[in-house]
PyMOL commands that place a pseudoatom at each C-alpha (Angstrom):
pseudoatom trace, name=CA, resn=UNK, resi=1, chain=A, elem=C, hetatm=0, pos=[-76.608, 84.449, -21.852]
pseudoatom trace, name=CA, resn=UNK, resi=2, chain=A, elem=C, hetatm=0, pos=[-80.228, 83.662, -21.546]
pseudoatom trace, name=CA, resn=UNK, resi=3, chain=A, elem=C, hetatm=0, pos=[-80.991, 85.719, -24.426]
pseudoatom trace, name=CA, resn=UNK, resi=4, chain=A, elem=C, hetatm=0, pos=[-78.708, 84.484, -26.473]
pseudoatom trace, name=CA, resn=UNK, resi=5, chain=A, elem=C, hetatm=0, pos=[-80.248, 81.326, -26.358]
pseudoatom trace, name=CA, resn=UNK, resi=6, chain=A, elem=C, hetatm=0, pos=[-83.525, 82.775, -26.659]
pseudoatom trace, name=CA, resn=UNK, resi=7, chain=A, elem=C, hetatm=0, pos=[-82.553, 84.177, -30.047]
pseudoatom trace, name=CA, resn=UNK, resi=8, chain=A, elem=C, hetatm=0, pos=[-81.077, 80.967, -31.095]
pseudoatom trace, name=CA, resn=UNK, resi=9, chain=A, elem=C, hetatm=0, pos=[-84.119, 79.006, -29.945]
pseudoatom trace, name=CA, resn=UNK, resi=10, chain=A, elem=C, hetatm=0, pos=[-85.966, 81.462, -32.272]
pseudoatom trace, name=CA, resn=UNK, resi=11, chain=A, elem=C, hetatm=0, pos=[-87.948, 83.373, -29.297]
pseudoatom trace, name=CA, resn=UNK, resi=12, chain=A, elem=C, hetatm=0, pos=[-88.540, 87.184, -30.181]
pseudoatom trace, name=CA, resn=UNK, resi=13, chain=A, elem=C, hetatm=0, pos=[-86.759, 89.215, -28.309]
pseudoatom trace, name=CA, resn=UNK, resi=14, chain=A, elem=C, hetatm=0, pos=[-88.700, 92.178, -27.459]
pseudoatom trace, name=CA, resn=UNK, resi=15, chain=A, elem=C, hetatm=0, pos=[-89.134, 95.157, -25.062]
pseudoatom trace, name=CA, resn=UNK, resi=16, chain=A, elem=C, hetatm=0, pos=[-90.879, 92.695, -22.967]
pseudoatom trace, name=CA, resn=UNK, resi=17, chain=A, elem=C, hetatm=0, pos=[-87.736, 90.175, -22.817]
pseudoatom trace, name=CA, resn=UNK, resi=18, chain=A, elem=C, hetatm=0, pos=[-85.338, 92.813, -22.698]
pseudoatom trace, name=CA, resn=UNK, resi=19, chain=A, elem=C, hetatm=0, pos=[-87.472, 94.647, -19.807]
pseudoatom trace, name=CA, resn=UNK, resi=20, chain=A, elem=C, hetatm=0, pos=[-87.306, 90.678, -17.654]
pseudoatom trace, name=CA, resn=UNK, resi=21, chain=A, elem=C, hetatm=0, pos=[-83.525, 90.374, -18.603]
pseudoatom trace, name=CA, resn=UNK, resi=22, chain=A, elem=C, hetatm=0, pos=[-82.378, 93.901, -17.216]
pseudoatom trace, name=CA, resn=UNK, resi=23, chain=A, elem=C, hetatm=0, pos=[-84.719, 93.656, -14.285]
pseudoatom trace, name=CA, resn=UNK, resi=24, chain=A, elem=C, hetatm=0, pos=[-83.066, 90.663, -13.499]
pseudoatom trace, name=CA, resn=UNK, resi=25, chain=A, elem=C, hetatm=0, pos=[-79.820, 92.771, -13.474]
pseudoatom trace, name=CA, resn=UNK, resi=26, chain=A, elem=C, hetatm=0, pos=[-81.152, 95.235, -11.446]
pseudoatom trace, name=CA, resn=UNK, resi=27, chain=A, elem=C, hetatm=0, pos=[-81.519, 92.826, -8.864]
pseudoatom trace, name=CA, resn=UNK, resi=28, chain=A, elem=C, hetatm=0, pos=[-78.797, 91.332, -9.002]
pseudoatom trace, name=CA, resn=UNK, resi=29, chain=A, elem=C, hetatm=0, pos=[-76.404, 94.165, -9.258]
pseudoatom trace, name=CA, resn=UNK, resi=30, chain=A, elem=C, hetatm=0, pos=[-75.555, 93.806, -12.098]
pseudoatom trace, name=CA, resn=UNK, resi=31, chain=A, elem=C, hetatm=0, pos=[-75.154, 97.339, -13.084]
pseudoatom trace, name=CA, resn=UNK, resi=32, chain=A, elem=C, hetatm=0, pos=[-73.019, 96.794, -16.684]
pseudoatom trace, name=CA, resn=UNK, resi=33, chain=A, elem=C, hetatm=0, pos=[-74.698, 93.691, -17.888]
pseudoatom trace, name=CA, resn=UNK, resi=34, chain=A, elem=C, hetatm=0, pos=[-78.053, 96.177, -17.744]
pseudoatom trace, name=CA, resn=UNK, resi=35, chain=A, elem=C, hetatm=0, pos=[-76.634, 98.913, -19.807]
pseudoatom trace, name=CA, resn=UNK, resi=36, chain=A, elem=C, hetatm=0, pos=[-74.749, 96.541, -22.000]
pseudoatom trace, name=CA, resn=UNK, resi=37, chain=A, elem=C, hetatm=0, pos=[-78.520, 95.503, -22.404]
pseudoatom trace, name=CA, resn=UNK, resi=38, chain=A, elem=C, hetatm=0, pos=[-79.493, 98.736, -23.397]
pseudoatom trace, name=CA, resn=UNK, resi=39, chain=A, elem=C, hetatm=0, pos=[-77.390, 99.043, -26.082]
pseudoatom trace, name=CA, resn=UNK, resi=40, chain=A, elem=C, hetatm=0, pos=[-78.364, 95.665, -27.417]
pseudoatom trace, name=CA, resn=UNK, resi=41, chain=A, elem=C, hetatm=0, pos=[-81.363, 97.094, -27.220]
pseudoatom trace, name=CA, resn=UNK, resi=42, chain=A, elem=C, hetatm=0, pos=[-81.081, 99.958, -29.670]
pseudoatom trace, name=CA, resn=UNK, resi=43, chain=A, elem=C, hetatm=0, pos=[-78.841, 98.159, -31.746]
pseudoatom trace, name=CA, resn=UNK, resi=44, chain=A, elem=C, hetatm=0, pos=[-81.777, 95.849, -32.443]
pseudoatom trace, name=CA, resn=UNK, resi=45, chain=A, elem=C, hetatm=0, pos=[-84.139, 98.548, -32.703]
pseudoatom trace, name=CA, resn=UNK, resi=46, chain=A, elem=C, hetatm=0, pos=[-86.519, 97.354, -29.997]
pseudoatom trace, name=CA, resn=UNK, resi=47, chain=A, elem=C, hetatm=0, pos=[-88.053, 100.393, -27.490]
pseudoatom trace, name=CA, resn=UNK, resi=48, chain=A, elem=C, hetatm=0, pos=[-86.630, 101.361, -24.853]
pseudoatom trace, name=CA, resn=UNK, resi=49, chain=A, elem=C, hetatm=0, pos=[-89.790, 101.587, -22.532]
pseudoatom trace, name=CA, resn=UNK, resi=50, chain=A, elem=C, hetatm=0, pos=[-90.069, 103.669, -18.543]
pseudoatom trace, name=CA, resn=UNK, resi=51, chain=A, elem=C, hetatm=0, pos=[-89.768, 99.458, -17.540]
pseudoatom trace, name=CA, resn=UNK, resi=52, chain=A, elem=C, hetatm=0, pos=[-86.114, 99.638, -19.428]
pseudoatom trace, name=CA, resn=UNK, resi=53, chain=A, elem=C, hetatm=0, pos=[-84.873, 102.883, -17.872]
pseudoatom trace, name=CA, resn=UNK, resi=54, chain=A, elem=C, hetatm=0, pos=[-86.303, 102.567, -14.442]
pseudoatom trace, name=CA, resn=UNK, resi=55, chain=A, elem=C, hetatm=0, pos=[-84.696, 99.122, -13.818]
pseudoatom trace, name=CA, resn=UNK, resi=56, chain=A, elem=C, hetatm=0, pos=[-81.888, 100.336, -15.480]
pseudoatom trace, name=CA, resn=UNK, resi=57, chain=A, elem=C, hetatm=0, pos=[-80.977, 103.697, -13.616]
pseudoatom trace, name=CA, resn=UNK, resi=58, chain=A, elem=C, hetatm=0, pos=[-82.081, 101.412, -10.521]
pseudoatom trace, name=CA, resn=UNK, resi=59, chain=A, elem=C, hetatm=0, pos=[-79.861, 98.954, -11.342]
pseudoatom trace, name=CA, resn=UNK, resi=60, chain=A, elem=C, hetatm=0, pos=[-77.086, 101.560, -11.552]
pseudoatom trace, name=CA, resn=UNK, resi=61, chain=A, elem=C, hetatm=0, pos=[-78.245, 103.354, -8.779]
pseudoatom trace, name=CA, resn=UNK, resi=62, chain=A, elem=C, hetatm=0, pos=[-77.591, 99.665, -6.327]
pseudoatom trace, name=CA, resn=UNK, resi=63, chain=A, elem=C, hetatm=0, pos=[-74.320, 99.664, -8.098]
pseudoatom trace, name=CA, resn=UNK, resi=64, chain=A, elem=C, hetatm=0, pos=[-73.211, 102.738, -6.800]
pseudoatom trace, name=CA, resn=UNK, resi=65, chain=A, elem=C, hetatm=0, pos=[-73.043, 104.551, -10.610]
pseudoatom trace, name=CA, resn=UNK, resi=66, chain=A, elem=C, hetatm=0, pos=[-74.667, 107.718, -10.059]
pseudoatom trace, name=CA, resn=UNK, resi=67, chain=A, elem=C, hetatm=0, pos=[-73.155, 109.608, -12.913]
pseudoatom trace, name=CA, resn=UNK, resi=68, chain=A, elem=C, hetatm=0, pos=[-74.462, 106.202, -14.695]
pseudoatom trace, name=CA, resn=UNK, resi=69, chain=A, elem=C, hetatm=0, pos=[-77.801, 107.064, -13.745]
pseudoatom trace, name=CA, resn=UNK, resi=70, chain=A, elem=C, hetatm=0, pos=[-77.934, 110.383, -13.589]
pseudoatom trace, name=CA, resn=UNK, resi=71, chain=A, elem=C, hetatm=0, pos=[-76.732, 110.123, -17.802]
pseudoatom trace, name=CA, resn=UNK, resi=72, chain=A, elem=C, hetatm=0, pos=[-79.403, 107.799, -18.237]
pseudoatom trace, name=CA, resn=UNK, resi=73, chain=A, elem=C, hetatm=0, pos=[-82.339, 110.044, -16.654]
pseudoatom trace, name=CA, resn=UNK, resi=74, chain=A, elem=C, hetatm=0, pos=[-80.592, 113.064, -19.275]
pseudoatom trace, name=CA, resn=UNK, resi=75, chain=A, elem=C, hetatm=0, pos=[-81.463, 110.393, -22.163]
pseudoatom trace, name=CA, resn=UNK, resi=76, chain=A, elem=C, hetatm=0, pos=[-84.989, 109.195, -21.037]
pseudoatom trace, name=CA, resn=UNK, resi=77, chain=A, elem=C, hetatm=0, pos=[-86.025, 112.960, -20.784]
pseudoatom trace, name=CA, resn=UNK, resi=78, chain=A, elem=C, hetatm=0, pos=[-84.320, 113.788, -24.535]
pseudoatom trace, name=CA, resn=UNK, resi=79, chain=A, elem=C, hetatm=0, pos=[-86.132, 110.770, -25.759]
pseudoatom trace, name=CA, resn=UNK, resi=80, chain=A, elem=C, hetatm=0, pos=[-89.434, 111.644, -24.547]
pseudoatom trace, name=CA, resn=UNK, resi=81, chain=A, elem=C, hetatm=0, pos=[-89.729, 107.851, -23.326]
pseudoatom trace, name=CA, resn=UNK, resi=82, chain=A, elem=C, hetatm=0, pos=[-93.405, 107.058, -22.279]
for i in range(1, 82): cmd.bond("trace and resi %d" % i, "trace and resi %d" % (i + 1))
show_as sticks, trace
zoom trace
């Protein structure tokens, strides 16, 4: 929701939002809101970063989603992300 209105208030919304915003998941357990973020993500074209992944597979990890996780550690090593 946040960056929705980020977007709308015209604020660019870059790795370094995106990175807050699925932190912010992580701890809150919000497992699916982070790798709904994700996809926004590359939908938008904006990098996926080691920030994105590790809060993501964390947040997936505290969620109890270890084939989640597991997937997304497959991806970051096919995508060579730095």
């Amino acid at each position: 929701r946040l960056l929705v209105e980020m977007a709308s208030a015209r604020v660019e919304l870059d790795t370094i939002t995106y990175n807050a915003a699925v932190s912010a998941c992580e701890k809150g357990g919000q497992w699916a809101t982070a790798l709904r973020l994700l996809v926004e993500m590359a939908s938008a074209r904006v990098e996926l970063d080691t920030i994105t992944y590790n809060a993501a597979v964390s947040a997936c990890e505290k969620g109890g989603q270890w084939a989640k996780a597991l997937k997304l550690l497959v991806e970051i090593a096919s995508a060579r992300v730095e």
